[in-house]
N, C-alpha and C positions, 0 to 999 in steps of 0.2 A: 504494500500500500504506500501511495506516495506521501511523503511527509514536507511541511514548511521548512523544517531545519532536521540536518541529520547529524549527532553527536556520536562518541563512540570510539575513536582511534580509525585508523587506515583497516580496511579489508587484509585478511592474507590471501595474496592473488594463487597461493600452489591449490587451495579448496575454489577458486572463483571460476564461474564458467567463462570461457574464453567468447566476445563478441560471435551474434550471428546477424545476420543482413537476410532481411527477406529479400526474393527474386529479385525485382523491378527497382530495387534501394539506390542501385546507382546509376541507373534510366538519364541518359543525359547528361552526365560525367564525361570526360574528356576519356577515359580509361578507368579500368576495375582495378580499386587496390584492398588487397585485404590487411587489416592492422590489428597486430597480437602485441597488448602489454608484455613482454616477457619478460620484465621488471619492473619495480618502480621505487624512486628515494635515489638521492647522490651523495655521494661523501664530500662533496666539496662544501667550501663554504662562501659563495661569490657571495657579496652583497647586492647585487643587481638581479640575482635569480628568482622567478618564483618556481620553481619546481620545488625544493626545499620547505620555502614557504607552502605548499598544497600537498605535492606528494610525503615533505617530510625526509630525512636522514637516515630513518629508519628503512633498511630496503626490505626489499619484500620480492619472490621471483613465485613464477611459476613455475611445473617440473619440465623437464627438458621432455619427457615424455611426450606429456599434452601437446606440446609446442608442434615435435615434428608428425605426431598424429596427425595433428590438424592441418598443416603442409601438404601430407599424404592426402587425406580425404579430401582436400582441396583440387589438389591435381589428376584426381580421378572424375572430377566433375566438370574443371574448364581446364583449356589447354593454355599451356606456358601461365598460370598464374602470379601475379606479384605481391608478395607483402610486402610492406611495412612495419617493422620491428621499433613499437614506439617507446622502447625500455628509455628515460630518462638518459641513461648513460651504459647504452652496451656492453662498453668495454668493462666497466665495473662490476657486471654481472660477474659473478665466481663460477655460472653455467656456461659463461660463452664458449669455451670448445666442446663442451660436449654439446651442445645446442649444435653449434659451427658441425660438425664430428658428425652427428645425426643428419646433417642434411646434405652433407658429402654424401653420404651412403644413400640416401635417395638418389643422389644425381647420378650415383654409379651403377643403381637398377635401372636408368632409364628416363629416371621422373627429371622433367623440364619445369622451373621457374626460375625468377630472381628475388633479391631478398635486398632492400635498403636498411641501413640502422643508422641510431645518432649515436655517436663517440665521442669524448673529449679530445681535444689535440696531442695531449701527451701520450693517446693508444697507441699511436704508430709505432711506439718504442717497446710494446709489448712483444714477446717474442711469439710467432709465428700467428699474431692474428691478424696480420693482413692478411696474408698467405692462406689463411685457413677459414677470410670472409672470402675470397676469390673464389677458392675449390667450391665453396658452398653455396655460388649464384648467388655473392653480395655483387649489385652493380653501380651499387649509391651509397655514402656516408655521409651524413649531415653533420656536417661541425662547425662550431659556432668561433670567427673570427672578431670578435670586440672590436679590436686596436691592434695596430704596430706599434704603441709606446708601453715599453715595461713599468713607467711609471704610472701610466691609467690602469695597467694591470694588478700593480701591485696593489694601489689607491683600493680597486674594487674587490681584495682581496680575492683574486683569483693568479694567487702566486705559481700554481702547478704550471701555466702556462709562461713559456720562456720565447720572446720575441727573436733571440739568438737561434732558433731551432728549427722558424717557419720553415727555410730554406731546406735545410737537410728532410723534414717532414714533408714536406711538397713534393719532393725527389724521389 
């Protein structure tokens, strides 16, 4: 039942059912994209953010199960389908390779889609998750460039990111 205000702390998304779209939902869209929380909350602390402020610090994942289930039943349905992985900060997930790992192995039965996620700039230094968003039909990363001055960066307490590093990250 719908309520005026709803109290209570954040959902744990591993019990939440994952989004469904009736038929005709995206009738008129430029393209179908399908979009799975597969986390939510960041550990940063920008002061310019509201993710933090609504999703909260406290993270919260889905199981890597559900996730490439639902990829699978997707792709038995429509050809080449696209998600959108709207986890606040992918790369923070502690599931990402095995999420990544799981939809490798769809693509090596056969199964066709692609996959975008949003990251923070410092993932690229992550070891092997470019690599292992590529194998996995990631063909899009959203990542959020502020500024070129480390002194706005640092202002907005979003020190993780280092202006010294764009270059080599871009490359």
């Amino acid at each position: 039942e719908a309520k005026p205000l709803y109290r209570g702390g954040r959902p744990a998304l591993v019990t939440a059912p994952l989004p469904e779209y009736p038929p005709d939902y995206f009738k008129g869209f430029f393209s179908r994209m399908h979009t799975l929380d597969t986390g939510r909350g960041c550990p940063f602390t920008c002061s310019f953010c509201t993710i933090i402020n609504v999703q909260g610090h406290d993270p919260r994942y889905r199981s890597v199960e559900a996730i490439v289930h639902r990829v699978r039943r997707v792709c038995g349905e429509e050809k080449n389908p696209f998600f959108f992985f709207t986890d606040d900060n992918f790369a923070r997930n502690p599931h990402w390779k095995n999420i990544l790992e799981g939809l490798r192995r769809l693509r090596a039965e056969g199964l066709e889609f692609r996959i975008m996620v949003e990251a923070d700039l410092v993932a690229w230094k992550i070891p092997q998750f470019v690599e292992l968003l590529a194998e996995a039909g990631c063909h899009e990363v959203f990542m959020g460039v502020e500024t070129v001055r480390q002194e706005t960066l640092n202002a907005a307490r979003k020190r993780q990111n280092k202006v010294k590093d764009y270059a080599d990250m871009c490359e």
